[in-house]
C-alpha positions in Angstrom: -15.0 -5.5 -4.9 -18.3 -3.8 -4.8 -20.8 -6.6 -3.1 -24.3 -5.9 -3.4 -25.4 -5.3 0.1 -29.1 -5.1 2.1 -29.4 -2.1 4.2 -31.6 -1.9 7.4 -33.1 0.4 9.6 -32.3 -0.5 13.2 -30.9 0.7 16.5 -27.3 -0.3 17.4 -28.6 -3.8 19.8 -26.8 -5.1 23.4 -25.7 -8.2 22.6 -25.5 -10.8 25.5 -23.7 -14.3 25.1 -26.0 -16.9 23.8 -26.1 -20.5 24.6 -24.5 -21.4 21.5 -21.8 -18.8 21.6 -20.7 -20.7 25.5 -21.0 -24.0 23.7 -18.2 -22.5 21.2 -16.0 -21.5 23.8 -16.2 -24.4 25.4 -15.2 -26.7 22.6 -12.0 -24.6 21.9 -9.6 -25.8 24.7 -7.1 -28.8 23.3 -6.2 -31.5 25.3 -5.0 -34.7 24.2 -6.5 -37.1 26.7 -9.7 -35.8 25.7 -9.3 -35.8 22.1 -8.6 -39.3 22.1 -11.5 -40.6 24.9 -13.6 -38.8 22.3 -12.3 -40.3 19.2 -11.3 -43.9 20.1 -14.8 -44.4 20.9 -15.7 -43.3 17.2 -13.7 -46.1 15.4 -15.3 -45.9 12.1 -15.7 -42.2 11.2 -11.7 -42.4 12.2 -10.9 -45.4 10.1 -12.6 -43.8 7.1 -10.6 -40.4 7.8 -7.5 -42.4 7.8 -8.5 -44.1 4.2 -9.5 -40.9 2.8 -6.0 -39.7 4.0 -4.2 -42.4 2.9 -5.7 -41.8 -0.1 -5.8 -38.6 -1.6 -1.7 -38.9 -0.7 -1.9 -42.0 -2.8 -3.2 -40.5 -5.1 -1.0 -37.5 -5.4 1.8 -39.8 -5.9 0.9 -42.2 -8.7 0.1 -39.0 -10.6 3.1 -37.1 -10.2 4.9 -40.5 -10.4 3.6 -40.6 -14.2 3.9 -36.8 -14.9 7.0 -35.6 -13.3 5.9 -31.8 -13.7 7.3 -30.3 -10.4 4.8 -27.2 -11.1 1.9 -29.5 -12.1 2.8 -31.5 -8.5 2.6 -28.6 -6.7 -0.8 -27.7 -7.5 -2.0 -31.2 -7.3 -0.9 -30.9 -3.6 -2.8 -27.5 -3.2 -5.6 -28.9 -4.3 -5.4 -32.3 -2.2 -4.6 -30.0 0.8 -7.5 -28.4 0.4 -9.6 -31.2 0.0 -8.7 -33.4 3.3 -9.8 -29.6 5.1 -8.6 -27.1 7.3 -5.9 -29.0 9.6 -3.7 -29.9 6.6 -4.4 -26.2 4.9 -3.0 -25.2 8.1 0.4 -27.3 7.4 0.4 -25.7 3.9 0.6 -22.6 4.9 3.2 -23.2 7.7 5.2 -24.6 5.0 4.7 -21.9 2.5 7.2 -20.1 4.6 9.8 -22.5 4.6 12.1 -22.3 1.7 14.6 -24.2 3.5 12.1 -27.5 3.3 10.4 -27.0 -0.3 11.7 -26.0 -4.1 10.2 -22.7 -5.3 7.3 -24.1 -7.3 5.4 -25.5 -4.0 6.2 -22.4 -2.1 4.8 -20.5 -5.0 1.3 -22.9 -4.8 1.1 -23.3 -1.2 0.9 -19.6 -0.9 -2.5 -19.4 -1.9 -3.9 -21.3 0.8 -3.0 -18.5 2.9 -6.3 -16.2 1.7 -7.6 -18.4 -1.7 -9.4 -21.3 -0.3 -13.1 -21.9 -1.5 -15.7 -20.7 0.7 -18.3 -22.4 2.1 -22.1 -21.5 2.0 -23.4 -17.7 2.8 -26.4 -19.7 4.2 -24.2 -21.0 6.8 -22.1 -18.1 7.4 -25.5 -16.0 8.1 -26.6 -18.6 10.7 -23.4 -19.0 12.5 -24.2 -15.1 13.0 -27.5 -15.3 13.9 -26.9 -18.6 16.5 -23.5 -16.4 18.1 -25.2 -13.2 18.2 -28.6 -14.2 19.4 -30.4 -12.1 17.2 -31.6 -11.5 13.3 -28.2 -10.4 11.8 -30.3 -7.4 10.1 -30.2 -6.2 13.7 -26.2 -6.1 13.9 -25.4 -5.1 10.4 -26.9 -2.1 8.9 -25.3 -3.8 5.3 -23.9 -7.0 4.9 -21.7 -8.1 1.2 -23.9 -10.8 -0.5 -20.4 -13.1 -0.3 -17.4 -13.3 1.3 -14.4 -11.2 0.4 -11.9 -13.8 1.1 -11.9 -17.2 2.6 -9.1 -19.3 4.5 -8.7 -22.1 6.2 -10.6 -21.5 9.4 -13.1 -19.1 7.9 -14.4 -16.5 5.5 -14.5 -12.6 5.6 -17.4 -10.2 4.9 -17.5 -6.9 4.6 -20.6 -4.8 6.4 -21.8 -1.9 8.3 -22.7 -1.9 11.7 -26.5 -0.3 13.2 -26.4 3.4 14.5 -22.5 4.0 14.2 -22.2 2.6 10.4 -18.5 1.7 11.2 -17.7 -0.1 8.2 -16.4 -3.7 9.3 -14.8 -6.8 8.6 -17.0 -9.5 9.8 -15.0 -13.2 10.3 -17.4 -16.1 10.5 -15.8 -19.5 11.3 -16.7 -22.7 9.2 -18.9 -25.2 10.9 -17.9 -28.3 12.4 -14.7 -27.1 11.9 -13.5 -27.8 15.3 -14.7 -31.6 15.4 -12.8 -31.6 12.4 -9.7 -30.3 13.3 -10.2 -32.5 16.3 -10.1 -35.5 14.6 -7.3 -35.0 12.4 -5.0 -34.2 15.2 -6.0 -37.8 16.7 -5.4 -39.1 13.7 -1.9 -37.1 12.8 -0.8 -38.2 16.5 -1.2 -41.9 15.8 0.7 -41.5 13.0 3.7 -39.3 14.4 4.0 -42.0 17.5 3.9 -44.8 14.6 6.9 -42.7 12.7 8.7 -42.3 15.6 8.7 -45.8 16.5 9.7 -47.0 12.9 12.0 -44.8 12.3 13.7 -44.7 15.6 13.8 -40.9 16.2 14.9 -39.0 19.2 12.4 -36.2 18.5 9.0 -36.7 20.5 6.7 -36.0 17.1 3.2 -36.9 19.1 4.4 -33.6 21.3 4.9 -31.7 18.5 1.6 -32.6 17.2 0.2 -31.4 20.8 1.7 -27.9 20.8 0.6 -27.5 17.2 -2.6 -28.6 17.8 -3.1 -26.5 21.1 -1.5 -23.3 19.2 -4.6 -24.2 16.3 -7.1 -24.3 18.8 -6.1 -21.5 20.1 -7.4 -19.8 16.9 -10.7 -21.2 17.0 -11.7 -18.2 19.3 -12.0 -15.2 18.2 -12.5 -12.9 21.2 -8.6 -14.5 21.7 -7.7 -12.8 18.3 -9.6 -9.5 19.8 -8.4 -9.8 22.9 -4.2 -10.1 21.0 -5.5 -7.2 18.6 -6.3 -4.8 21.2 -3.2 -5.4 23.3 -1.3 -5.3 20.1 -2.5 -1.9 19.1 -2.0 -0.3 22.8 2.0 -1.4 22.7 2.5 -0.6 19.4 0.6 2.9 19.4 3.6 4.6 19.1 4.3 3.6 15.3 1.4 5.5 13.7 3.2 3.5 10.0 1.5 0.1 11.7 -2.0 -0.2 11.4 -3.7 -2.7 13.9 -7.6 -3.0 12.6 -10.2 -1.1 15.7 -11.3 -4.9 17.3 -15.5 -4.5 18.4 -15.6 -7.0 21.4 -19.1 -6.1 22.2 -19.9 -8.0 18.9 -17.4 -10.5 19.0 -17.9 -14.2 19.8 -15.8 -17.9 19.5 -17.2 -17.9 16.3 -17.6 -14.7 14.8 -14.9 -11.4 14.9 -16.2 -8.1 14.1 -13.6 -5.4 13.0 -12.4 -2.1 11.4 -12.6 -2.6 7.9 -8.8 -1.6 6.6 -8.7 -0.6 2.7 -5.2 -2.3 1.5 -3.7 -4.0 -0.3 -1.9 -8.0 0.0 1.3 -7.9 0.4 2.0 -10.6 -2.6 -0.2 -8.5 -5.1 2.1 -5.2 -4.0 5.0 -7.4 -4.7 3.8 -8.3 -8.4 2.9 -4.8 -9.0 6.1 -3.5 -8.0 8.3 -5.9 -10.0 6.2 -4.7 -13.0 6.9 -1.1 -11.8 10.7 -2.0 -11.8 10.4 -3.4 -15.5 8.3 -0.5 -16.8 10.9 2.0 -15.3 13.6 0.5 -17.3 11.5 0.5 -20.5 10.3 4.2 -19.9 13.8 5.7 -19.8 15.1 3.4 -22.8 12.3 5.1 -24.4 13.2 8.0 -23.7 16.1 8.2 -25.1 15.4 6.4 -28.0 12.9 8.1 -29.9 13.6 8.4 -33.7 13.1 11.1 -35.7 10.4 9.6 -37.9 7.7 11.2 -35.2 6.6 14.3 -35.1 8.3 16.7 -32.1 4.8 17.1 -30.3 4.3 13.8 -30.2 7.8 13.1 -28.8 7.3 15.3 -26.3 3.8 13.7 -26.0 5.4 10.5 -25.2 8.3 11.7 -23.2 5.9 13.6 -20.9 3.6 9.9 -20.1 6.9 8.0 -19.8 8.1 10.3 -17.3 5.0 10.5 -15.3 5.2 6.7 -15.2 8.6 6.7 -14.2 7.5 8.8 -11.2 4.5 6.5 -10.6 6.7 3.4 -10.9 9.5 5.2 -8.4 6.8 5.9 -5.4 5.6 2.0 -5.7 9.5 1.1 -5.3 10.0 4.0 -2.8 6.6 2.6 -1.1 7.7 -1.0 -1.2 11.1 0.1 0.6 9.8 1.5 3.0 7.3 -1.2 3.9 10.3 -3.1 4.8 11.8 -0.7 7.1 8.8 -0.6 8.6 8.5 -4.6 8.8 11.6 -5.0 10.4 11.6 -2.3 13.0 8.1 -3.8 14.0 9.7 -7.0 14.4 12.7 -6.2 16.0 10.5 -4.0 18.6 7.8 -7.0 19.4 11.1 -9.3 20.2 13.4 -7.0 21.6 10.6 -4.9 23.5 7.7 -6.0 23.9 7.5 -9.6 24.0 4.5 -9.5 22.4 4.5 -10.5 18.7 2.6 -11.3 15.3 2.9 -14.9 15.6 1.7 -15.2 11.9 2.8 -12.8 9.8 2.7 -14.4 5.8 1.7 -12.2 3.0 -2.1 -12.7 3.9 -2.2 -11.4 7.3 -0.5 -8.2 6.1 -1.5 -4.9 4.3 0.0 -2.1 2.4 -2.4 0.7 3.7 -2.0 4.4 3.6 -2.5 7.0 6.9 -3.1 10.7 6.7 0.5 12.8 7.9 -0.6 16.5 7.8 2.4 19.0 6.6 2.7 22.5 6.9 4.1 22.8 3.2 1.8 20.4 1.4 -1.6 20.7 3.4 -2.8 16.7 4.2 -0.4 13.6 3.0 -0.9 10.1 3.0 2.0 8.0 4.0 2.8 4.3 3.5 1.5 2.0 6.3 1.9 -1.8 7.2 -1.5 -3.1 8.7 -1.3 -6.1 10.6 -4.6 -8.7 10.5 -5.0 -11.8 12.1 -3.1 -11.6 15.3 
C-alpha cells in the first residue's frame, strides 16, 4: 500500500499527558459492581441493546433456517458479528481458533475479523490523536497515511513518520466510545450467562467467566499496557534475533493511541495461501519438465526448462521459509511457557508476521533470514 501522505516541518515535541488521555486511563479498569451501578440506571439504552441483540441473532436464524448454505451462514454471522460491535468481534475471533467448537466454513469466515473489519472515520481517528497527544498531530507525525492500513475490532492502524527522527511507525488509534460500549455488552452478556445458568442448571459459574473475559478485554483498551508487554517482551526474548518484537515509543503512547516500529511483513494467512500455490506450482514445474514434446523448438525447451526451474527454486525457499517459520513458532512458545512465564497471549494469524532480518556471512557478504514478528502483545 502506498498511502498518500502530508509531510511537515517540525521539531520532535515533549509530549505531557493531557486531560483527556487520564480520563482514558481511567475508564479502562473492569469491575463488575460498577459496570452494573452504571448501567442499571440506564434501563432503556440497555433494553434497546438487548432487542437489537436479540435480533440480529433472530435474524441470522430464520435466514439460514430457509437457506441451509453452511458457507453462506457463516458469513451471515461475520457480518452480524460485526454489526452488534467490537465485544462480539472479540468472541469471533476467540472462536476462530477453535476448531474443536466450529466446522471449517465458520473458522474459515470468522478469521477475517481478526484484521478485516471496516474502519471507522479518519476524521475521528485524527482527533482521538490530537485530544491524547495534546497537540496538532502535524506536530507528532512528520507524514501520516490518508487511511488506515488495517482495522480490527478495537481499532485501526496507520502508517506515519515521526518529527526529527523520521522513524517510520505504526500508529494505533482506538475507536471511540468503544469502551462504554464494550461496557455495556458485558452487563448485558452477564445477565444473560446468570439467566443460562439458572435454566439450564449448570455447575459452571458463566457470569465469572463473563468477568475474567471482560477484565482480560479491558485490559486491552490501554495501550501503554500493550507497550509496556512489548518492551518486556522484546528484553526476554532478545536472544532469538529470528523473533521480531516491533521498537514500542512510550513517550508518544497513550490509553488511546500506540505509536510503534513500523515492521514490513507479511500475514501469516496470506503466507500460507501463497505457499500452497508454491507447493502446486512445484509439482506442475517438474511435470513440465519432463514432459516437453518435440513439436518445440530446442531453444525454446531449454527456454522453458530454465523459468520452470527458477520457479521451482522460488517455490522451494517459500516452503523452506514456511518451515522454518514453524520451528521458529514453536521454540518461541515452548520458551515463553517453559522459561519465561511471559507469553503472547494472542497469537492468531493477525498478530503475527513473516519478516526478514539481515545475518551477515563471510561467504555470501549480507543475507536476509526468515523472521516471525510478533504484534499486538
Amino acid at each position: 500500500i502506498t498511502p498518500t501522505a502530508v509531510s511537515t516541518a517540525a521539531s520532535a515535541p515533549v509530549i505531557t499527558a493531557t486531560a483527556a488521555a487520564a480520563a482514558s486511563a481511567a475508564a479502562v479498569a473492569y469491575d463488575a459492581t460498577d459496570t452494573a451501578d452504571t448501567w442499571s440506571r440506564r434501563p432503556v439504552p440497555v433494553v434497546a441493546r438487548l432487542l437489537e441483540i436479540i435480533a440480529a441473532f433472530g435474524g441470522w436464524w430464520l435466514r439460514t433456517t430457509m437457506h441451509k448454505d453452511e458457507h453462506k451462514a457463516a458469513a451471515d454471522m461475520r457480518e452480524v458479528l460485526i454489526k452488534l460491535g467490537p465485544a462480539f468481534v472479540k468472541i469471533g475471533q476467540a472462536l476462530s481458533s477453535r476448531p474443536d467448537v466450529l466446522p471449517p466454513a465458520y473458522l474459515t469466515e470468522l478469521e477475517l475479523l481478526q484484521d478485516r473489519i471496516p474502519p471507522f472515520a479518519d476524521e475521528e481517528a485524527l482527533q482521538v490523536i490530537e485530544e491524547e497527544l495534546g497537540m496538532s498531530w502535524q506536530a507528532v507525525f512528520a507524514e501520516l497515511s490518508a487511511s488506515p492500513i488495517a482495522a480490527a475490532s478495537l481499532g485501526q492502524v496507520y502508517r506515519g513518520r515521526l518529527v526529527g527522527s523520521g522513524a517510520e511507525v505504526a500508529v494505533k488509534v482506538q475507536r471511540p466510545g468503544v469502551v462504554e460500549a464494550i461496557g455495556r455488552d458485558t452487563y448485558i452478556l452477564r445477565h444473560l450467562a446468570a439467566i443460562a445458568r439458572r435454566q439450564l442448571k449448570l455447575n459452571t459459574d458463566l457470569p465469572a467467566l463473563v468477568d475474567e473475559w471482560a477484565a482480560s478485554l479491558f485490559k486491552e483498551l490501554d495501550y501503554r499496557r500493550e507497550a509496556a508487554n512489548a518492551s518486556r517482551f522484546a528484553k526476554l526474548f532478545a536472544f532469538m534475533p529470528d523473533v521480531v518484537v516491533p521498537t514500542m515509543y512510550p513517550q508518544c503512547t497513550t490509553p488511546r493511541v500506540l505509536v510503534m516500529e513500523w515492521v514490513q511483513g507479511e500475514r501469516l494467512r496470506s503466507a500460507a495461501q501463497q505457499s500452497a500455490a508454491a507447493i502446486g506450482n512445484s509439482g506442475n514445474n517438474i511435470t513440465n519438465s519432463l514432459s516437453d514434446g518435440t513439436s518445440y523448438e530446442h531453444h525454446q525447451q531449454q527456454q522453458r526448462q530454465g523459468q520452470g526451474q527458477r520457479q521451482l527454486a522460488l517455490d522451494s525457499q517459500k516452503v523452506a521459509d514456511d518451515l522454518r517459520l514453524v520451528e521458529i513458532g514453536v521454540r518461541c512458545s515452548l520458551e515463553q511457557m517453559l522459561e519465561e512465564g511471559f507469553y503472547h497471549a494472542d497469537p492468531h494469524p493477525g498478530n503475527l508476521l513473516k519478516t526478514r532480518y539481515a545475518v551477515m556471512q563471510s561467504n555470501v557478504g549480507c543475507h536476509r533470514m526468515c523472521a516471525l514478528a510478533l504484534i499486538n502483545i
